[in-house]
C-alpha positions in Angstrom: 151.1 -107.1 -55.1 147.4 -108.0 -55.8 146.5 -105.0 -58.5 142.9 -106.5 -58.5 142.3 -105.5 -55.3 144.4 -102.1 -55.0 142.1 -99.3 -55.1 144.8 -96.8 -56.0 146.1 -98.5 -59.0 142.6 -98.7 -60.4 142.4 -95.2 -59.5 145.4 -94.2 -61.8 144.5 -96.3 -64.4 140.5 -94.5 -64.5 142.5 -91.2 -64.8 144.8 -92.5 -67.5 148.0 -92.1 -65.6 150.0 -94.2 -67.4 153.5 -92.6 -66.6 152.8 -93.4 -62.8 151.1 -97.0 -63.7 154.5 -97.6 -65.1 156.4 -97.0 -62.0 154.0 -98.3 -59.9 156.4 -100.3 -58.0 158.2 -97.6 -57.1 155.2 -95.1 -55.7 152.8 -97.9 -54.7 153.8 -96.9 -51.0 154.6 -93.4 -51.1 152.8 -91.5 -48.7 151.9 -88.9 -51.1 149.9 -90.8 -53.8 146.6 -90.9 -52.4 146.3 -87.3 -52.1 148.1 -87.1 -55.3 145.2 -89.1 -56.8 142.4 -87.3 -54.8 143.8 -84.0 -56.3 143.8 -85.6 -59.8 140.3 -86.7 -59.6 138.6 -83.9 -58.1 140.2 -81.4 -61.3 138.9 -84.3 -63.9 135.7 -84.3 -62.6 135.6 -80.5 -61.9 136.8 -80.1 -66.0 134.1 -82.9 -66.8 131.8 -80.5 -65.0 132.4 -77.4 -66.1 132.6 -79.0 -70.0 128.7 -80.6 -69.4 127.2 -77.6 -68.3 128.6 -75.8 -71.1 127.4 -78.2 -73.7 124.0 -78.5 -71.8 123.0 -74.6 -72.6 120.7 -74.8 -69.2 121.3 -71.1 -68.9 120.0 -68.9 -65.5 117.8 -70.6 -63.4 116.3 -70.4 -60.0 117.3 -73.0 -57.9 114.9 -75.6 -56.8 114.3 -74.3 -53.3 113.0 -71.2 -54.5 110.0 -73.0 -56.3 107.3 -72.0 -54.2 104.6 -75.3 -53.9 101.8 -73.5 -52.5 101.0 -71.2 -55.6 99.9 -74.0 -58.0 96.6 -74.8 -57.5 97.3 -78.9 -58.2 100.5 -80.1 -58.4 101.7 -83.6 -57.0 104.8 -82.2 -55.2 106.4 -85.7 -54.1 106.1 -87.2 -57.7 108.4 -83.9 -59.2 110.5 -84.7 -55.9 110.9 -88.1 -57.0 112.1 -86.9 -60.5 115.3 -86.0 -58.8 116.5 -89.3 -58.0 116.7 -90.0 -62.0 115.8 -92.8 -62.0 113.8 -92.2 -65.1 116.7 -92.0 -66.8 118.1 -95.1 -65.6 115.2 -96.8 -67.5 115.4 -94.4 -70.6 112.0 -93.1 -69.3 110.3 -89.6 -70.4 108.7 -87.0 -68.4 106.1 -84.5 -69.7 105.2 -81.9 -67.5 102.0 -80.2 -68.7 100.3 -76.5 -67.3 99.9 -73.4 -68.3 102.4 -70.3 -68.8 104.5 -69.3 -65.6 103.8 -72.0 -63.5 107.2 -73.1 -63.2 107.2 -76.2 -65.7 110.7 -74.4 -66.6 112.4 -73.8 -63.0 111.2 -77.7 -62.5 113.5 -78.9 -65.9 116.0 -76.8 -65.7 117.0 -78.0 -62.3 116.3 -81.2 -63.8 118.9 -80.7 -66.2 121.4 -79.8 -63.5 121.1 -82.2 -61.1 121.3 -84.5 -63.9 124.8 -83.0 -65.0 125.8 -83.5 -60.9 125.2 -87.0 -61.2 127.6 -87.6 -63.9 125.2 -87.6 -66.8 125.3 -85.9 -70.6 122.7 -83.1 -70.8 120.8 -80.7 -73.6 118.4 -77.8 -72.8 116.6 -76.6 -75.5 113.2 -74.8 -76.1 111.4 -76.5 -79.3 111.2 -73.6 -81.3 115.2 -73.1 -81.1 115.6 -76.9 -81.4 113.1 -77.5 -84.6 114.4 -74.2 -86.4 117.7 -75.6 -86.4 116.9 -78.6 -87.5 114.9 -77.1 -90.3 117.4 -74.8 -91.6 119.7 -77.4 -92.4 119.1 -79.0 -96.2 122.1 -81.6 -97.0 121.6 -84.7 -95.4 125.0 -84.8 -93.6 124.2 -81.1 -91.9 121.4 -82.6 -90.5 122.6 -86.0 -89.4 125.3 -84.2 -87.1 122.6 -82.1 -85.6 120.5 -84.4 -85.2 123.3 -86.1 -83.2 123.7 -83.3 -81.2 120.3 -83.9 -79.5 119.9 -87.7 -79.7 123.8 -88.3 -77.6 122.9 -86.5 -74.9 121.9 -89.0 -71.8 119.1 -86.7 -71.1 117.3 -84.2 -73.5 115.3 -81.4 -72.1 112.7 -80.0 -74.8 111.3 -76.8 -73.1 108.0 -75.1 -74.3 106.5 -77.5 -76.7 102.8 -75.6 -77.7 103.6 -72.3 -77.2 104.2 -71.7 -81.3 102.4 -74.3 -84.2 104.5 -75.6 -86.8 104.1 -77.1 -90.4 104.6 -80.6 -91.0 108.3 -80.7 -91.7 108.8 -79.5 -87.7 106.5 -82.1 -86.4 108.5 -84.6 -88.6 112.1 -82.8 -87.1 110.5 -83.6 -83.9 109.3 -87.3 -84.4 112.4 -88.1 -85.8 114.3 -87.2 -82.4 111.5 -89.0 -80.5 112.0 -91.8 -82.3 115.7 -92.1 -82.6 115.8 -91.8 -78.6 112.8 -93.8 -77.8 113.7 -96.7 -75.3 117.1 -95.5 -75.2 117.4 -92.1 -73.8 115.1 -90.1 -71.5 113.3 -86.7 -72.5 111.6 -84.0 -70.2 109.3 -82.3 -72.6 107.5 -79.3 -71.1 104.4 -77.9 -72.7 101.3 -76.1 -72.2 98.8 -78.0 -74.5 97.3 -81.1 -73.6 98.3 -83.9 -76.0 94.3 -84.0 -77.2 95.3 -80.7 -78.5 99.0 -81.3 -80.3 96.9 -81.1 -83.5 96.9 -77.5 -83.2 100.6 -77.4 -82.6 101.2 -79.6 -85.7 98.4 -79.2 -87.9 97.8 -81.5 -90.5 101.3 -83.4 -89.9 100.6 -87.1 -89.6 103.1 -88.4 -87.6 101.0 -86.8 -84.5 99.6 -89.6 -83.1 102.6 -91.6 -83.4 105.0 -89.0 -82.1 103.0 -88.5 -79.2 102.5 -92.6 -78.8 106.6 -92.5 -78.6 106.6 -90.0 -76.5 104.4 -91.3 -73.6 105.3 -94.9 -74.0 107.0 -95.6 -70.2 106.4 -91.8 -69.1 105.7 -90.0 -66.2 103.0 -87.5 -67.0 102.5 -84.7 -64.7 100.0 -81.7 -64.5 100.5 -78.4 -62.9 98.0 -76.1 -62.5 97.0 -72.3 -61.6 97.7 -69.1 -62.7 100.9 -67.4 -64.0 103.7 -66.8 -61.0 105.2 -64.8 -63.3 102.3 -62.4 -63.5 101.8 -62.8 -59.4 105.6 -61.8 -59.1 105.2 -58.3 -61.7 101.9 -57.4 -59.7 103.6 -57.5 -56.6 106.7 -55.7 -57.9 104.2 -52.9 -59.6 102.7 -52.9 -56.0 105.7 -52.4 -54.3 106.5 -49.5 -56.5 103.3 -47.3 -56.4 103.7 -48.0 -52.6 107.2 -46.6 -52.4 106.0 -43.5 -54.4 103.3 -43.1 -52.1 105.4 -42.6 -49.1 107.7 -40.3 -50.6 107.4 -36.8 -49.5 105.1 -34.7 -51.3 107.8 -32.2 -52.5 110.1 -35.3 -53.6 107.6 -35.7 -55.6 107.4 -32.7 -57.5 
């Protein structure tokens, strides 16, 4: 038998089944071995699955199909569409998507982050703030090489909410060193809500600033969404809702 060019063996020896490799002669023809291998496969990659997203902290999201394209008022829908093909990662690209608060820069990562996981990938979600405190809190240089590892393995690292707090210079140097340690090797999708002509604010007086933010956009894909919070649109609408229903109750309900 040609094992080059059987399928099944090189199935069984992907899944590291090395008791049935060695009786290979003997089951090569069986008719139950392909869906022996089918079942085998499907659990591994159900396990590998189920491990990633773990490790990946995403958390809750909304699914993509809920994002609703006609509140922002600018947003280039078929370049985030195009995200989803990952190609970015592929080339160990970036993507920075910039707007204000509640515009669904999150929703847009997150799911991201999980289609990412679908297509095989390693994957970290983290907000800066939890990312750079970590980091920070850790003193002895061996604490903070292994945590450091933890966010410069991953094939894709999602930093969420860059902006939102400012930082001393010891963050901004937490942050450039993960930059930099995954620059042209492995992708980022950085969220924030400051342009980068205003990062100074975020990181004042740190100067690795304009070489942090040089790193980051080298080979990116920079994308701006704009308009106003649909997170405020959606409490509005829930507050409406409920002085509605209280105006239709009966007046003696309402007593």
């Amino acid at each position: 038998m040609n094992h080059t060019a059987d399928p099944l063996r090189d199935t069984a020896r992907r899944l590291g089944l090395y008791g049935l490799l060695a009786h290979w002669s003997e089951v090569a023809t069986q008719d139950w071995l392909p869906t022996l291998l089918d079942y085998e496969d499907a659990e591994r990659r159900r396990r590998s699955l189920e491990k990633r997203l773990k490790q990946a902290r995403i958390g809750t999201f909304k699914p993509r199909a809920d994002f609703d394209w006609q509140w922002p008022t600018k947003i280039d829908r078929h370049a985030i569409e195009d995200l989803f093909s990952l190609e970015f990662v592929a080339d160990a690209g970036n993507v920075v998507l910039v707007g204000p608060n509640g515009i669904g820069k999150t929703l847009i990562a997150q799911n991201l982050a999980h289609q990412a996981l679908l297509q095989g990938l390693t994957v970290r979600f983290t907000s800066a703030s939890d990312m750079l405190h970590t980091l920070a809190r850790l003193h002895s240089d061996l604490s903070l090489h292994r945590a450091l590892q933890r966010y410069c393995q991953p094939q894709l690292l999602v930093i969420d909410e860059v902006g939102y707090l400012s930082y001393d210079a010891r963050y901004a140097d937490l942050l450039f060193e993960v930059v930099t340690r995954r620059y042209q090797h492995r992708s980022i999708v950085l969220t924030t809500n400051k342009p980068f002509s205003e990062w100074n604010e975020v990181f004042p007086n740190a100067a690795c600033v304009v070489t942090l933010v040089d790193r980051l956009v080298h080979r990116a894909e920079i994308l701006s969404i704009e308009g106003e919070s649909y997170r405020l649109k959606e409490a509005k609408e829930r507050a409406a809702k409920k002085t509605q229903a209280r105006a239709s109750r009966p007046a003696n309900r309402r007593k």
